[in-house]
C-alpha positions, 0 to 999 in steps of 0.5 A: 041338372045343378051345376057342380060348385067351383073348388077355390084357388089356393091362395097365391103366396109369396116365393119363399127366400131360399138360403143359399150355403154357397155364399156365407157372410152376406149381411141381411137386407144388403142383398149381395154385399159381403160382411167383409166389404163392410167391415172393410169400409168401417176400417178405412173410415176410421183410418180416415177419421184417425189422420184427420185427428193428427193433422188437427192436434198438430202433429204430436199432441191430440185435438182434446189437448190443444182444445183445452190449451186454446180455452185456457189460453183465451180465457188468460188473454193470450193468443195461441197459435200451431205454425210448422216450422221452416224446413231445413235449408239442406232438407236433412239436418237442421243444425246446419242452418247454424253452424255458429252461434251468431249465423243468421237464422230464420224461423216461422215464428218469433220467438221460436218455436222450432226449425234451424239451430245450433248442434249443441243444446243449452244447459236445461235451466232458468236463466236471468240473462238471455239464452241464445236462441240458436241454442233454445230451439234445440232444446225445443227439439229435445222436447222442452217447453220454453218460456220467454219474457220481453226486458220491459216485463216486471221482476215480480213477474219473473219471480212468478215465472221462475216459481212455475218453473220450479215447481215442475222443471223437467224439459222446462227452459226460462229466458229472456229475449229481445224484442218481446217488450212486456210480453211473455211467451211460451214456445214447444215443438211437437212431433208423432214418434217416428215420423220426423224427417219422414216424408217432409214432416217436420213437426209443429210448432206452437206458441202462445203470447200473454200479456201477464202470467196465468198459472192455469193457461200456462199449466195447460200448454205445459202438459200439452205439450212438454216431452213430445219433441221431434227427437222423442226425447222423455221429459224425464232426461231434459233434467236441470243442469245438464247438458251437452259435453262440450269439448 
């Protein structure tokens, strides 16, 4: 008797991947991760990547800003530096580290872009003669941009800083000082709104030092930095000739 043919087995297939209602929001290929947790993680990610940009603008400007002002600032031959001020002596008010115009103060950098002064500001202004720098520093905290210049450096080259001056002078300051020689420099004093005084921040200061005048470096740190003191004060309000009343 012939033998009876062998029916074939049914090709053996893959177990189909069932959808399971119960669980909404699962992200294809990442098996039981939620979409949540995901969308979650890209947040903290960005908020991480966000506080490391602060940290690196210095507080109060951005790190596209101060990249533009370090280009420029190398490019005229000047140095450029972000150094955080001192923190006041009483850790609450920074006018009492000078309650007169001769106490001695200290401050991180010189000239000084930012810590302890004086309770009144000066008179927004180009000046000729020296500003007592207790004074300037507040001014630097209202939001200004300070230029300052050594006795050695030539009239000529004032001539050129009281044009650029100027030509856009709104929370803008011009003195000289002692002790800067034939140097000039420019000071600002930058801060995130609403967070001076918080936490211990108080700030950054930045200062650059030129051996001539470059309109172009010295545009560059002006729109970097100018109007974006601690205090929050606008640009707009630092106008040329006012100033505190005085009693």
């Amino acid at each position: 008797m012939a033998k009876k043919a062998k029916t074939p087995r049914p090709p053996v297939q893959a177990p189909k991947r069932r959808h399971d209602p119960k669980q909404p929001g699962r992200v294809p290929g990442l098996g039981s991760v939620p979409r949540w947790a995901l969308v979650a993680g890209v947040v903290a990610v960005a908020a991480i990547v966000a506080v490391v940009a602060v940290a690196v603008s210095g507080g109060g400007g951005s790190s596209s800003s101060d990249d533009k002002v370090a280009s420029a600032m190398t490019a005229a031959g000047c140095t450029l530096n972000a150094v955080k001020p001192l923190p006041p002596k009483n850790k609450v008010n920074y006018h009492a580290d000078s309650p007169s115009l001769t106490t001695n103060v200290k401050w991180s950098t010189f000239p000084p872009s930012g810590g302890g002064h004086y309770g009144l500001w000066a008179i927004w202004g180009f000046y000729r003669a020296a500003v007592n720098p207790r004074q300037v520093v507040h001014n630097l905290e209202h939001g200004a941009v300070v230029i300052w210049w050594g006795p050695k450096v030539p009239s000529s080259t004032v001539d050129q800083l009281e044009q650029f001056y100027q030509e856009s002078p709104n929370a803008m300051f011009g003195t000289p000082i002692a002790g800067l020689d034939s140097k000039i420099a420019l000071t600002a004093w930058t801060s995130l709104p609403g967070s001076y005084y918080a936490k211990g921040n108080y700030g950054m200061g930045h200062i650059a030092i030129c051996k001539r005048f470059d309109e172009k470096a010295f545009k560059a740190f002006r729109n970097a930095y100018r109007g974006k003191g601690p205090e929050g004060i606008p640009a707009s309000s630092d106008t040329p000739g006012s100033g505190p009343q005085t009693p």
